[in-house]
LOZA-331557 format. One record per residue: x, y, z of N, C-alpha, C in turn; residue in three letters; residue number from 1. Coordinates in steps of 0.02 Angstrom, whole numbers. Example, Ala and Ser with C-alpha at 12.3 -4.5 7.8 and 13.67 -1.06 7.14 Angstrom:
2
SITE     nu     nv     nw    cau    cav    caw     cu     cv     cw residuo num
SITE    660   -284    390    615   -225    390    660   -165    390     ALA   1
SITE    642   -112    354    684    -53    357    645      2    394     SER   2
***
This chain:
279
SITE     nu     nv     nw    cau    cav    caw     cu     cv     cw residuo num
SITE     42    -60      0      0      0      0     44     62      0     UNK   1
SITE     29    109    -40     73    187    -39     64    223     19     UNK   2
SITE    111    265     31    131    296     94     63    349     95     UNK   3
SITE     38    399    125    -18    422    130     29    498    123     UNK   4
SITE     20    563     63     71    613     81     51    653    118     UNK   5
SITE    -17    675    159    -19    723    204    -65    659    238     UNK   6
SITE    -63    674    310    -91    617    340   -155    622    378     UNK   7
SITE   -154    575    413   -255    612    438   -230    654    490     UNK   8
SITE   -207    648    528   -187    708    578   -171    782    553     UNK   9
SITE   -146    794    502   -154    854    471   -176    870    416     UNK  10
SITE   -234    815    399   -306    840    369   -346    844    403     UNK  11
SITE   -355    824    481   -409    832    526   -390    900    560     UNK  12
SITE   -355    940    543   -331    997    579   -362   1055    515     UNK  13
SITE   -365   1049    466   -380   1074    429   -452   1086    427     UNK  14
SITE   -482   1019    440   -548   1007    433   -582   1028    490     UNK  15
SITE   -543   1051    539   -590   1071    611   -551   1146    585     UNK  16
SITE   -536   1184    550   -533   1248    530   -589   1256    510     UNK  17
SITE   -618   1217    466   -685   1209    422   -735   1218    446     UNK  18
SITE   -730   1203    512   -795   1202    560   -824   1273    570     UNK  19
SITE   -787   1308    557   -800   1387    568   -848   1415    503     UNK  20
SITE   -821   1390    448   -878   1390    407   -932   1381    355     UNK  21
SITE   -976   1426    325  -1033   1394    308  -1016   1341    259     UNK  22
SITE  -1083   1292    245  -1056   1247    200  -1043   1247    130     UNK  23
SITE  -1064   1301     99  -1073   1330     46   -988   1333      7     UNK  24
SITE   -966   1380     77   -888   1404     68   -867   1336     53     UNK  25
SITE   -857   1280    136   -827   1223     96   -839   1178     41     UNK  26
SITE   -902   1174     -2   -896   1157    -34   -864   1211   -133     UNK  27
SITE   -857   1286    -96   -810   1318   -157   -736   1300   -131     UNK  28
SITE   -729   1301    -83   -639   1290    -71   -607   1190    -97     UNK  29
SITE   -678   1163   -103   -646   1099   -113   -652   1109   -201     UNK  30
SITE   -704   1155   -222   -705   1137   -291   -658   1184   -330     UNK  31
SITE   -615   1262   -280   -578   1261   -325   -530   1230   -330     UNK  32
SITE   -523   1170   -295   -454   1131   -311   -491   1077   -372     UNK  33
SITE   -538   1076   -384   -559    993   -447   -588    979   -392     UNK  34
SITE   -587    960   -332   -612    904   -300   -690    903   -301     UNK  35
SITE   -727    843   -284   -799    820   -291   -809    793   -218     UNK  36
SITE   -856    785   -189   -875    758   -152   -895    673   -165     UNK  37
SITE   -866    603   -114   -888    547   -150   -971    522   -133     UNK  38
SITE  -1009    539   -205  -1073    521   -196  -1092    455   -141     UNK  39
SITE  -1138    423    -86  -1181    407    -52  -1124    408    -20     UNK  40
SITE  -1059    428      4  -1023    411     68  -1069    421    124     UNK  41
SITE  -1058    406    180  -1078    401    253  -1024    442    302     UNK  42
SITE  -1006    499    332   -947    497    384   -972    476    438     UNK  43
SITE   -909    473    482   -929    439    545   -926    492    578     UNK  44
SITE   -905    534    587   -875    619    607   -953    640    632     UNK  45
SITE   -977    670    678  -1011    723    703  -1017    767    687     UNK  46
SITE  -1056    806    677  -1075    882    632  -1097    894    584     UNK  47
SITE  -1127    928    553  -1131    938    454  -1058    960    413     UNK  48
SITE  -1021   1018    453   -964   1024    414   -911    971    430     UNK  49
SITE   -881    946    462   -853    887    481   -866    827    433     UNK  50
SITE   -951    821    436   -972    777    367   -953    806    308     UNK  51
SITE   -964    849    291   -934    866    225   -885    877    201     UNK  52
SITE   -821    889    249   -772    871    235   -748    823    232     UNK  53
SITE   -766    770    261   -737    713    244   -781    671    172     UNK  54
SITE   -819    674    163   -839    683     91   -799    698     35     UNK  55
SITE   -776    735     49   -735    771    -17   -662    720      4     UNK  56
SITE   -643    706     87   -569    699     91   -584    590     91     UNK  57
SITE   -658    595     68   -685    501     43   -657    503    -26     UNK  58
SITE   -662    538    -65   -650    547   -135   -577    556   -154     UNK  59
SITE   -542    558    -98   -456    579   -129   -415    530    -84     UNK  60
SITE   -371    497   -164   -312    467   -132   -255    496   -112     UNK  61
SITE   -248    486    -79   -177    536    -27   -113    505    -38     UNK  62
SITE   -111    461    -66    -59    415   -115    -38    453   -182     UNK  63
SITE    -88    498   -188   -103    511   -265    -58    575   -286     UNK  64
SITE     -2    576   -326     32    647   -324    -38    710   -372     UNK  65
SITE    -64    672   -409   -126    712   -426   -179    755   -395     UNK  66
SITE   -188    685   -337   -234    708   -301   -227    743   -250     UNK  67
SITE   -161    751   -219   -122    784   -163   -124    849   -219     UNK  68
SITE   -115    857   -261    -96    941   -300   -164    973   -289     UNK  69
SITE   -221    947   -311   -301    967   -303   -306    970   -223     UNK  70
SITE   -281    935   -170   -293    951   -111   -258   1026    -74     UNK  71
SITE   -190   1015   -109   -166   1065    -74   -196   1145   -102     UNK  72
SITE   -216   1124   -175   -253   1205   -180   -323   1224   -143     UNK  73
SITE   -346   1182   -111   -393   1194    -49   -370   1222     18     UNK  74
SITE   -299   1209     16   -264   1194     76   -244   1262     56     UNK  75
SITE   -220   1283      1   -188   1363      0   -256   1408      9     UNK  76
SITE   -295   1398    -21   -359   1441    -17   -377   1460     54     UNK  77
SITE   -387   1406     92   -397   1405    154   -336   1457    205     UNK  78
SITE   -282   1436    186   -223   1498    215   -238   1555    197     UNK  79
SITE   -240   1569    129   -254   1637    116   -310   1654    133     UNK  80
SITE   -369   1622    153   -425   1677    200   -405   1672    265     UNK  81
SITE   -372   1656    295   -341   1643    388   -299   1704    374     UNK  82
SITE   -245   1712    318   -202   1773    317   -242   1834    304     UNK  83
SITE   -298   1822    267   -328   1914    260   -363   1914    301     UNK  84
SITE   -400   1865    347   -436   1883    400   -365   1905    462     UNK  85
SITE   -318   1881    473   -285   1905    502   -247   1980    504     UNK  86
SITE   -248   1992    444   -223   2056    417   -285   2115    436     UNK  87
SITE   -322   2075    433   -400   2129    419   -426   2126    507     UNK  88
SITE   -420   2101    550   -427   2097    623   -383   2038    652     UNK  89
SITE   -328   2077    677   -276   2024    706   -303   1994    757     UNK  90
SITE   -293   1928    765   -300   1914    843   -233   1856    877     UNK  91
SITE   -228   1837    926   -181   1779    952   -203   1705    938     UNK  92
SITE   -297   1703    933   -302   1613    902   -305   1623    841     UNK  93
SITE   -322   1666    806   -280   1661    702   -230   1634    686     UNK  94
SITE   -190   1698    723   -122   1676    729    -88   1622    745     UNK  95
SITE    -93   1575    796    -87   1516    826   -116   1461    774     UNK  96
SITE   -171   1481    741   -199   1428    696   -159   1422    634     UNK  97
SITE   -143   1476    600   -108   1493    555    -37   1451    540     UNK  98
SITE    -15   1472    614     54   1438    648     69   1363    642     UNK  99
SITE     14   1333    670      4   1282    672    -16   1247    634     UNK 100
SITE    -41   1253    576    -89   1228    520      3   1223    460     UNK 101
SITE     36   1291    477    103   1301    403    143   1243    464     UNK 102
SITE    143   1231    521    212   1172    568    178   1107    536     UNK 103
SITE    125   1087    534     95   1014    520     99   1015    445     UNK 104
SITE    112   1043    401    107   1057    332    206   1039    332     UNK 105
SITE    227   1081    362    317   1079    380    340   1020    366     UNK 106
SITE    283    976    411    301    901    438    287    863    382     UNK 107
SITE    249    872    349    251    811    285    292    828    228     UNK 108
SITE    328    903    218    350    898    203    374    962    133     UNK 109
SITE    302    991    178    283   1048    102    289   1129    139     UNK 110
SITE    335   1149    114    341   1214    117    283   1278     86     UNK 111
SITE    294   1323    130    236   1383     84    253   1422     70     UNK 112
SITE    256   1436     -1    314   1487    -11    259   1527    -76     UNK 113
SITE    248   1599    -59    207   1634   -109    155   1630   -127     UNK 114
SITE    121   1604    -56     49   1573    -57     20   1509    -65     UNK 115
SITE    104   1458    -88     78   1407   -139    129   1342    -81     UNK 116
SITE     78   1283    -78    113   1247    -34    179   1199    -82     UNK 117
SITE    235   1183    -70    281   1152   -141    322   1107   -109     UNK 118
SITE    332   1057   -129    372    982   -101    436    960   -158     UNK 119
SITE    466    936   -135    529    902   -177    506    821   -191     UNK 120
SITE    460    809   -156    443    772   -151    393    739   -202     UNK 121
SITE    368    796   -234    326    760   -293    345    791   -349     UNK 122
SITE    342    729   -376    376    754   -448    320    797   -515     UNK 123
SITE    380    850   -525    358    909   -548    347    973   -506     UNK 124
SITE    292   1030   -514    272   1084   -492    200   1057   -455     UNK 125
SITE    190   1097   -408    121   1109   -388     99   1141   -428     UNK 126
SITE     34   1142   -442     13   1151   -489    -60   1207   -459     UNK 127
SITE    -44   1268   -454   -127   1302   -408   -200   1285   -462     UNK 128
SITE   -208   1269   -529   -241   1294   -556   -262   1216   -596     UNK 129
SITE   -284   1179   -558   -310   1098   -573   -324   1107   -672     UNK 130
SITE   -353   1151   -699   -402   1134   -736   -363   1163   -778     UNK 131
SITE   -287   1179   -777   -255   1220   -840   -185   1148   -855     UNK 132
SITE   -214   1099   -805   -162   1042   -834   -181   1034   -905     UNK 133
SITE   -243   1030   -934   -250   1050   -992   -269   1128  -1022     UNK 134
SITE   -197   1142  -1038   -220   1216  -1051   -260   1227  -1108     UNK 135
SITE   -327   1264  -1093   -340   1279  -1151   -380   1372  -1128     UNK 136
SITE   -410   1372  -1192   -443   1464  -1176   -501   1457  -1132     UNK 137
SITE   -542   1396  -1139   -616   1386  -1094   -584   1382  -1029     UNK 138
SITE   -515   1341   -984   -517   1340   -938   -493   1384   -890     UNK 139
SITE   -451   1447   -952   -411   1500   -922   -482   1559   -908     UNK 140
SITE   -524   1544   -962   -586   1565   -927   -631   1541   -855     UNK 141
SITE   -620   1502   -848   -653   1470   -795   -627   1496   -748     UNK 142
SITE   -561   1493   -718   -512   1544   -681   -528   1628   -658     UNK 143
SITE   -536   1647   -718   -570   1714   -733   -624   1748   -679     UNK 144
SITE   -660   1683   -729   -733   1691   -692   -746   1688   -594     UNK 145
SITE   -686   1642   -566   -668   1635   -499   -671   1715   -470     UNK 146
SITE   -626   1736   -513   -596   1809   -507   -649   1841   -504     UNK 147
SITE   -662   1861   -547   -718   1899   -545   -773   1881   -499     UNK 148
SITE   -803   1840   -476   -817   1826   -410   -807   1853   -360     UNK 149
SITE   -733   1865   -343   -717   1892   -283   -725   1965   -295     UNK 150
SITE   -715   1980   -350   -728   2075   -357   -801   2071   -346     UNK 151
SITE   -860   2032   -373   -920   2042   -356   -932   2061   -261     UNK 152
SITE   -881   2008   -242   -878   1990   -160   -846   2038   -115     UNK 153
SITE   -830   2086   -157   -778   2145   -118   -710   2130    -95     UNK 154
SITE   -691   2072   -146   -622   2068   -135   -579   2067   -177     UNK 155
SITE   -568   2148   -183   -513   2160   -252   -446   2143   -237     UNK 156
SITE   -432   2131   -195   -352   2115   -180   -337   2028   -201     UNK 157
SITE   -398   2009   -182   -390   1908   -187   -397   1915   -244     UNK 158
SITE   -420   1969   -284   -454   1941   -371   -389   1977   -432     UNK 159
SITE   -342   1998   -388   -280   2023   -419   -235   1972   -395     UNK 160
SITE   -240   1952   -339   -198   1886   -338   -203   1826   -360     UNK 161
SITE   -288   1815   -391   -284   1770   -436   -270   1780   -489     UNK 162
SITE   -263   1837   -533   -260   1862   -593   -194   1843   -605     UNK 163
SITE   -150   1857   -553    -58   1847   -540    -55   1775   -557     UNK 164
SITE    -90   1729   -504    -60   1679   -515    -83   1644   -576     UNK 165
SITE   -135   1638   -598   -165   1613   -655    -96   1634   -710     UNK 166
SITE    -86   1714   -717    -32   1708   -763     39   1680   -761     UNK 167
SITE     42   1656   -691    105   1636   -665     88   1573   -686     UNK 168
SITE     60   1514   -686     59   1452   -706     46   1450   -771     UNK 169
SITE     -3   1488   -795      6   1467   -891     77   1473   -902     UNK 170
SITE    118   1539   -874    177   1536   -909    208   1463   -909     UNK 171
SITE    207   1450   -848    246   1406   -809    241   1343   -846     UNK 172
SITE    169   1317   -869    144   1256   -894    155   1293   -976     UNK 173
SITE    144   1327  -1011    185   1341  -1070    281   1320  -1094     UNK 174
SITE    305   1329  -1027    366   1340  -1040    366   1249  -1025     UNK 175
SITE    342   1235  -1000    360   1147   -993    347   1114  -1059     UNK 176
SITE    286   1133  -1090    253   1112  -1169    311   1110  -1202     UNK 177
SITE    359   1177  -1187    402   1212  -1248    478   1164  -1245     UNK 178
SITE    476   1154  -1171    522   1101  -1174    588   1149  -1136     UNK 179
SITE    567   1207  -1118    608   1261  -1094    634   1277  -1006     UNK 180
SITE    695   1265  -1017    707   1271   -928    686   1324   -894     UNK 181
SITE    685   1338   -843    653   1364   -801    667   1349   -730     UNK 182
SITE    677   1384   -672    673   1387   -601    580   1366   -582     UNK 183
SITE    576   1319   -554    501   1300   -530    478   1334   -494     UNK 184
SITE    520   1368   -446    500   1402   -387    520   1477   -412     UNK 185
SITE    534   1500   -481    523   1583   -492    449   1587   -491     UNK 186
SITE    440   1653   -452    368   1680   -462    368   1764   -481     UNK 187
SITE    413   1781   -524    426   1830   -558    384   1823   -620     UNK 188
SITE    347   1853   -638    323   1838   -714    349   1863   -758     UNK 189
SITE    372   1915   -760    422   1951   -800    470   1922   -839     UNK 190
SITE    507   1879   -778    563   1816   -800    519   1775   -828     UNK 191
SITE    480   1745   -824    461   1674   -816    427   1705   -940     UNK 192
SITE    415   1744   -910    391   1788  -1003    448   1815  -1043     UNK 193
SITE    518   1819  -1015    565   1832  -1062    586   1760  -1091     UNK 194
SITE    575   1731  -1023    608   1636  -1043    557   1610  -1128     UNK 195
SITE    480   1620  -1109    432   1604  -1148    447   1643  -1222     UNK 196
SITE    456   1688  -1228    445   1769  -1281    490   1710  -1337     UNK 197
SITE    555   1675  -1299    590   1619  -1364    580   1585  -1409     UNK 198
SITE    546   1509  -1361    512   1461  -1415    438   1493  -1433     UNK 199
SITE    420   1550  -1402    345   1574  -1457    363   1628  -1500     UNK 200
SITE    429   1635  -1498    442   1685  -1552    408   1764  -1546     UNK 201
SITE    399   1770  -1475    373   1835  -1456    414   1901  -1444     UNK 202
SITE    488   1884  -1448    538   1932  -1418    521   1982  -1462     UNK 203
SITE    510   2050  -1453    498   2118  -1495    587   2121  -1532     UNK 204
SITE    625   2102  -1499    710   2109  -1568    693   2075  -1617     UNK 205
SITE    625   2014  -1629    659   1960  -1653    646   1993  -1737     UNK 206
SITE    694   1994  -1784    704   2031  -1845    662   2003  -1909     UNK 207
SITE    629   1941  -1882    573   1910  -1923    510   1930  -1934     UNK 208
SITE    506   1998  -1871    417   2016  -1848    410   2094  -1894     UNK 209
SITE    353   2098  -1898    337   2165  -1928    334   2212  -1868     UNK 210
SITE    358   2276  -1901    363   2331  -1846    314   2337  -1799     UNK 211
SITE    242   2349  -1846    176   2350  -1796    170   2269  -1755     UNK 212
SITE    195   2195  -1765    187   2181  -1723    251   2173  -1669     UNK 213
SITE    288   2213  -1675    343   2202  -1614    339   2280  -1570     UNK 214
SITE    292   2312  -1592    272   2359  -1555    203   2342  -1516     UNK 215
SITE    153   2301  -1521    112   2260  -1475    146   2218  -1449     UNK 216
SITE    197   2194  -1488    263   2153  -1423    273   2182  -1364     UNK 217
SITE    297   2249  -1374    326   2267  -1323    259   2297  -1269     UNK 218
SITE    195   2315  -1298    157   2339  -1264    140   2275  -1199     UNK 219
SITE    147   2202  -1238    143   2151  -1198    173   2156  -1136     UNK 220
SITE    242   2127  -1157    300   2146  -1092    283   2217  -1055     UNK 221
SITE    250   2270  -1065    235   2317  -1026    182   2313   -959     UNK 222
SITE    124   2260  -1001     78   2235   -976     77   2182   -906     UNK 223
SITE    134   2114   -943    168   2064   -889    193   2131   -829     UNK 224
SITE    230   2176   -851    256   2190   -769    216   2254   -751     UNK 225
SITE    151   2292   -782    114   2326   -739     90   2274   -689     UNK 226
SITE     70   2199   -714     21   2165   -673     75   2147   -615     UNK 227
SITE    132   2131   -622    169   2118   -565    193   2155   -520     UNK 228
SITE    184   2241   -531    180   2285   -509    117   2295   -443     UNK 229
SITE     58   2278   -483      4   2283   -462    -31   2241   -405     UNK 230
SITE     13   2179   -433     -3   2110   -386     50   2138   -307     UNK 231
SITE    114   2138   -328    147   2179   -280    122   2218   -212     UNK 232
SITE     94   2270   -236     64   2315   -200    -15   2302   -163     UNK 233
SITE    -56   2277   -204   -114   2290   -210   -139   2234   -204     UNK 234
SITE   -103   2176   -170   -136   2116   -197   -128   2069   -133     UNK 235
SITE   -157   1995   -123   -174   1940    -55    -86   1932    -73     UNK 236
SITE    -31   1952   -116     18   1888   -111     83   1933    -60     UNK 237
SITE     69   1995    -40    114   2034      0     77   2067     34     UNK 238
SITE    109   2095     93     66   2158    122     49   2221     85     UNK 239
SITE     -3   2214     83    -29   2268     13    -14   2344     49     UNK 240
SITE     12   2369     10     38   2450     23    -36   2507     11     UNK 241
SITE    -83   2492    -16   -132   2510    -38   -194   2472    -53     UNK 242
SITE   -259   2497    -39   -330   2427    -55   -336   2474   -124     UNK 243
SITE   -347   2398   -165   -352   2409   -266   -448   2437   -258     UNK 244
SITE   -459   2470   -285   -508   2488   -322   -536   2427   -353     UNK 245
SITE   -612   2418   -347   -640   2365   -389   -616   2378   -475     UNK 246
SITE   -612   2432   -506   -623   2417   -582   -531   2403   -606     UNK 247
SITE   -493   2426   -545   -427   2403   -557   -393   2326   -546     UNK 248
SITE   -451   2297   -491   -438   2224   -489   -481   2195   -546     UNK 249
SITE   -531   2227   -589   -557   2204   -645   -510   2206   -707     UNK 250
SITE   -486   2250   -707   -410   2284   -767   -373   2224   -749     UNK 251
SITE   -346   2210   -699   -283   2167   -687   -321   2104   -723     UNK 252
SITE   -405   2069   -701   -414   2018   -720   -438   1994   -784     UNK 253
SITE   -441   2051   -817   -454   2055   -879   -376   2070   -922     UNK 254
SITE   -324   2077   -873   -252   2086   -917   -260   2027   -916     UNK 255
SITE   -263   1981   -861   -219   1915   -849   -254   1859   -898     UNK 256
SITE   -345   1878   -931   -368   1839   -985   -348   1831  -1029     UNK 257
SITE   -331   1895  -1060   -295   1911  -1147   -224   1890  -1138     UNK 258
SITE   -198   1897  -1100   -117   1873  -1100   -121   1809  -1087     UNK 259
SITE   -166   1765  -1061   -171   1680  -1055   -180   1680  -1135     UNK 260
SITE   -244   1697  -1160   -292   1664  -1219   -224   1688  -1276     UNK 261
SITE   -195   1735  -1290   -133   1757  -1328    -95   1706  -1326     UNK 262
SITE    -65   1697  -1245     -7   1645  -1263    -25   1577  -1292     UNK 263
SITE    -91   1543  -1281    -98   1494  -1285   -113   1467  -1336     UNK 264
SITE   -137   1537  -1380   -128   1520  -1469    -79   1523  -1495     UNK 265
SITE    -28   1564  -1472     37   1568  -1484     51   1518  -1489     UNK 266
SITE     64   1473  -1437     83   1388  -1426     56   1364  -1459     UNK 267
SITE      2   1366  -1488    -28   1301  -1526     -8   1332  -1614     UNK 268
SITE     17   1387  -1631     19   1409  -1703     82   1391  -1709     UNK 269
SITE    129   1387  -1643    199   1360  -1669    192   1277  -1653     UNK 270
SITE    154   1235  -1623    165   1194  -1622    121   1163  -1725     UNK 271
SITE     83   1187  -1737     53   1175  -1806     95   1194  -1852     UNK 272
SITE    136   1253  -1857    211   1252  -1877    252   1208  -1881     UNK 273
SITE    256   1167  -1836    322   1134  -1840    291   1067  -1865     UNK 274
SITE    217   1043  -1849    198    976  -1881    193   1001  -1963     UNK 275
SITE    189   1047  -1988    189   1066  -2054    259   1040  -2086     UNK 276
SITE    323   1077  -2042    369   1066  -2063    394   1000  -2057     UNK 277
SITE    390    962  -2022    393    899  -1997    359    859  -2067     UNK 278
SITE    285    879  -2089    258    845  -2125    294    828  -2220     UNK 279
***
């Protein structure tokens, strides 16, 4: 039988976080990771939220490096509302929970670094964004649509930090397609889009492009680091120096659409390229 990678003792710590609230929430924090709840399960657990978490934690193998990636983006979601509720009214049991929730996380083995929980241990990247393992434009929409959510919800800062990271993993899962090295753990986008600008043939020098389009080249690259600018300041992934304006966390999440849906045709016009040439 496979080793179990986060164990019940610090999924049951998680899950009595849960208890705090409604069920609604836990069932958006399990689904933005992919996860489902396993239809007629039974828990043995006491409570309604208690039951429903373990529902969702009936349905996942913990063996599973797949299914551990979809867990832990529940598991980041869940930090990042303990951190803005903490930010937003400090107290000593937040804090302590907080504490204690990143030491039991320590212990199996996964660090948190930039919001995002990451192991050496499983092979590849964590992955925040379940549904862009297949990248395509419908699912970078789907993402979007998260976003925009939270601006509906009055939370322009979470909906610029999803805007960030969403563009931080297309790159990321682009540059793997491309076959292109990369640091796993950069969360610069800037870098992570000069690395990419190569095999998609996006660099504004490159002497093959027409003027007008290496001047929307460069408007691009202008774009990648307003948003990293923006995420910076204004956003769940630092102490925000300033609260974003709703129609500016809408700007950021509407940069971070067109610069997914762009690159991702990009990728697919050079990959039809090269089966041409190939052919």
């Amino acid at each position: 039988m496979s080793k179990e990678r986060i164990c019940k003792a610090t999924r049951n710590e998680f899950r009595e976080v849960l208890t705090g609230y409604v069920l609604r929430e836990i069932d958006m924090l399990f689904e933005a990771g992919g996860l489902t709840p396993l239809e007629g399960y039974q828990p043995t657990v006491g409570g309604q939220r208690r039951g429903l978490v373990e529902t969702y934690y009936a349905n996942v193998d913990f063996s599973s490096v797949a299914d551990i990636r979809k867990l832990l983006i529940t598991y980041e979601e869940i930090m990042e509302g303990l951190q803005r509720a903490q930010e937003t009214a400090p107290n000593d049991t937040l804090q302590a929970t907080i504490k204690r929730l990143l030491r039991r996380m320590d212990r199996e083995g996964f660090r948190y670094e930039n919001g995002h929980f990451v192991s050496d241990a499983l092979s590849g990247a964590i992955v925040p964004a379940p549904s862009l393992v297949k990248l395509t434009e419908e699912s970078v929409q789907e993402h979007v649509e998260k976003a925009r959510h939270k601006i509906a919800n009055g939370d322009s800062a979470g909906a610029i930090a999803n805007a960030y990271t969403l563009v931080e993993e297309c790159l990321k899962q682009l540059l793997r397609k491309t076959g292109t090295a990369f640091n796993e753990s950069e969360g610069d986008i800037r870098a992570l889009y000069r690395l990419l600008a190569v095999p998609l043939n996006l660099a504004p020098k490159n002497d093959s492009l027409e003027t007008h389009l290496k001047t929307i080249l460069e408007g691009l690259q202008r774009q990648i680091g307003g948003l990293f600018e923006v995420a910076n300041k204004a956003s769940d992934r630092h102490a925000r120096r300033y609260i974003p304006a709703p129609h500016h966390a809408k700007l950021a999440v509407n940069v971070a659409f067109t610069l997914c849906e762009f690159l991702i045709e990009s990728h697919e016009y050079q990959q039809r390229r090269q089966e041409r040439r190939a052919s």
